[in-house]
C-alpha positions in Angstrom: 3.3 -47.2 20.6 1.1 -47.0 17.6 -0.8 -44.4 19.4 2.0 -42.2 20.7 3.3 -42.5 17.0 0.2 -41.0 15.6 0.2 -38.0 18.2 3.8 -37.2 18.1 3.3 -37.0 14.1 -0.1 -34.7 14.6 2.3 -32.8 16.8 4.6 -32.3 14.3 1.9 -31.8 11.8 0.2 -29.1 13.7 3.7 -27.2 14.9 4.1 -27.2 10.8 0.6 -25.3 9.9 1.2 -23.2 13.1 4.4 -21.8 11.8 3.2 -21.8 7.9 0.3 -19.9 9.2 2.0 -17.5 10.8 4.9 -16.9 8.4 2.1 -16.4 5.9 0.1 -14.0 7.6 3.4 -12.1 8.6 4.0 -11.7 4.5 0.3 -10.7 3.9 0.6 -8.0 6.5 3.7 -6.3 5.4 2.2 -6.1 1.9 -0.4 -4.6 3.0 1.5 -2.5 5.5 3.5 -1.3 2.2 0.1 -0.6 0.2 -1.1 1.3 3.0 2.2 3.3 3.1 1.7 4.1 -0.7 -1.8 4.9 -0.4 -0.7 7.3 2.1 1.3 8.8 0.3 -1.4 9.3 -3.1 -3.6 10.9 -0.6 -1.1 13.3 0.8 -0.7 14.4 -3.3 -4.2 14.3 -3.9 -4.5 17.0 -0.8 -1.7 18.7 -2.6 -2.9 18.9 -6.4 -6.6 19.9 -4.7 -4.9 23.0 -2.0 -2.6 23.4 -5.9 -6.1 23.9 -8.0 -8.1 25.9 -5.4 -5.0 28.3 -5.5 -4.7 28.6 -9.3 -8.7 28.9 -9.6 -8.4 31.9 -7.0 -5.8 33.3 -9.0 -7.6 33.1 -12.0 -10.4 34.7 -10.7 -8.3 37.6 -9.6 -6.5 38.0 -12.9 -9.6 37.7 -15.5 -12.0 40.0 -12.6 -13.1 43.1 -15.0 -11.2 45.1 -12.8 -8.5 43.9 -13.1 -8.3 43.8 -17.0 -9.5 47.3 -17.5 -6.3 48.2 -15.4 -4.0 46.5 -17.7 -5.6 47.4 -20.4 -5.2 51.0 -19.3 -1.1 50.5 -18.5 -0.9 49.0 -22.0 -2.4 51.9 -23.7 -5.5 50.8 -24.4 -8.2 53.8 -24.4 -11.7 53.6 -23.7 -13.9 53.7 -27.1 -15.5 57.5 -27.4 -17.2 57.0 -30.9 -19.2 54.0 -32.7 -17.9 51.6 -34.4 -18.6 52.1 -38.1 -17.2 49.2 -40.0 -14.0 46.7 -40.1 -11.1 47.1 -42.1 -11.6 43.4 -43.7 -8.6 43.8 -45.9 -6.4 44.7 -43.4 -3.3 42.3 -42.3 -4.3 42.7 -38.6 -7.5 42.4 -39.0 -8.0 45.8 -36.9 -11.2 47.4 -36.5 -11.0 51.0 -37.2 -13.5 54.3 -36.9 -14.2 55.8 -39.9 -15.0 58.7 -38.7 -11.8 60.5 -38.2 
């Protein structure tokens, strides 16, 4: 009887770790079934942000090509210089430079 009394309560003892086990390794796995979830998702925006930066450095590129800017500068009125540049205008307000020779 002694005997039998010990196994039946290493039985019960055992049954308990097995199911304290498993219920623990259930709750680590969803955690790390949510962190793997969120990481997921910080890759996806990392993807984003890098496709979002190639994008705005092509554009750049486009916009600040020499090209480019002597266009604009042309469909804002600028002109293209036909004399030197004598001297600036240092009292000026704007700060232009100006020819002197006109």
């Amino acid at each position: 009887m002694n005997l039998t009394n010990k196994i039946g309560k290493f039985y019960k003892l055992s049954l308990v770790t097995l199911v304290v086990s498993v219920l623990v390794r259930i709750y680590f796995s969803n955690s790390l079934v949510a962190d793997n979830k969120s990481l997921n998702e910080l890759f996806v925006k990392k993807d984003n942000l890098q496709k979002e930066i190639s994008r705005l450095t092509y554009v750049e590129n486009n916009l600040s090509a020499l090209d480019v800017l002597v266009k604009r500068s042309e469909s804002l009125g600028f002109v293209k210089m036909t004399n030197s540049l004598l001297s600036l205008d240092i009292t000026s307000h704007n700060s232009i430079a100006y020819n002197t020779n006109n």
